[in-house]
C-alpha positions as CSV (number, residue, x, y, z in Angstrom):
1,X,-22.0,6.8,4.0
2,X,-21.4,4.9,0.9
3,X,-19.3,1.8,0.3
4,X,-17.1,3.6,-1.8
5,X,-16.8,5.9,1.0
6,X,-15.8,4.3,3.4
7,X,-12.4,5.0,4.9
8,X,-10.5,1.5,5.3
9,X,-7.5,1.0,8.0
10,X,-5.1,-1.8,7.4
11,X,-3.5,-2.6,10.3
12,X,-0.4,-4.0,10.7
13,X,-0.6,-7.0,12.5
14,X,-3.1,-8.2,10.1
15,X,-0.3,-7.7,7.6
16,X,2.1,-9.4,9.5
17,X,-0.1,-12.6,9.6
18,X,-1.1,-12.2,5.6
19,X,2.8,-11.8,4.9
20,X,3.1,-15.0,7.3
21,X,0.4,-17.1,5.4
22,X,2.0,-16.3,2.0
23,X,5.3,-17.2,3.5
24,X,4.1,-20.9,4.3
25,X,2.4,-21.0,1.1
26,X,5.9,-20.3,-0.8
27,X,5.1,-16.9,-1.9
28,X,8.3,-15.3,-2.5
29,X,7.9,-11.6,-3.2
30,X,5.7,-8.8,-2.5
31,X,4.9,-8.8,-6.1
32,X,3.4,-12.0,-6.3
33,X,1.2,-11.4,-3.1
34,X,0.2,-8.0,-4.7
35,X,-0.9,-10.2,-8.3
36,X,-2.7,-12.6,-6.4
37,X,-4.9,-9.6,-4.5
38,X,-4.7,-7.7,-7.8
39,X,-6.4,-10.7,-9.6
40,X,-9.2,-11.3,-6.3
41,X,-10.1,-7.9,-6.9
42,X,-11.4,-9.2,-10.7
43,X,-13.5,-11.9,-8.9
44,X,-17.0,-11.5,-6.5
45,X,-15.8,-11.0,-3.0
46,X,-16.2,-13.8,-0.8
47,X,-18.3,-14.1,2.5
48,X,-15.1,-13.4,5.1
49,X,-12.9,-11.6,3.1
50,X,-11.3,-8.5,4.5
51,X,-13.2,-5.2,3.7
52,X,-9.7,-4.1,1.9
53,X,-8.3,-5.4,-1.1
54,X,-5.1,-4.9,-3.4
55,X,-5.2,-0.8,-3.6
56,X,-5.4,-0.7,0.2
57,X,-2.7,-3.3,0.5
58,X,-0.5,-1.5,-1.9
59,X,-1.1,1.8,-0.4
60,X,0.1,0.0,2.9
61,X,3.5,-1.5,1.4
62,X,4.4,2.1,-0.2
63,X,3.5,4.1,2.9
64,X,5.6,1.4,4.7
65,X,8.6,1.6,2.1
66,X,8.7,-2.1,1.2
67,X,8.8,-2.8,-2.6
68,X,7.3,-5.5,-4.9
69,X,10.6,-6.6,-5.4
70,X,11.3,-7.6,-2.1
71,X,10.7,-10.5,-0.3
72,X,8.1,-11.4,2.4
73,X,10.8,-11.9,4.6
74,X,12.1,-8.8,4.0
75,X,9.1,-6.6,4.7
76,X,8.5,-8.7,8.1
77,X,11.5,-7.6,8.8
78,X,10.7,-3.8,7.9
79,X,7.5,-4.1,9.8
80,X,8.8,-6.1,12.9
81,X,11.3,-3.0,13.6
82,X,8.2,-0.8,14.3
């Protein structure tokens, strides 16, 4: 199978913690976390770095209803009712 392939699974609790980390680091809205993975996906990938990347991540938020407009605390809130 090919990289571009390959089916990649986000899940959740790994979104949890990356919502977590941006909240610490002041990151405000899903927006901004979205234009931060937007721009890593301009730059060589790094030794570490999570197989998925801004279109998995955005695919994630829509299937999961939470907007770019909203805040981080807001989709942890979303997710946290699963």
């Amino acid at each position: 199978m090919e990289e571009s392939e390959k089916k990649i699974i986000l899940l959740e609790s790994d979104i949890i913690k990356l919502l977590e980390v941006a909240k610490k680091n002041r990151t405000s809205k899903i927006g901004e976390l979205l234009g931060m993975k937007y721009l890593d996906k301009l730059l060589p990938r790094i030794k570490g770095e999570p197989d998925w990347g801004y279109d998995e991540l955005e695919k994630f938020f829509k299937e999961h209803g939470i907007e770019s407009s909203e805040t981080i605390d807001e989709a942890l809130t979303k997710l946290n009712k699963r």
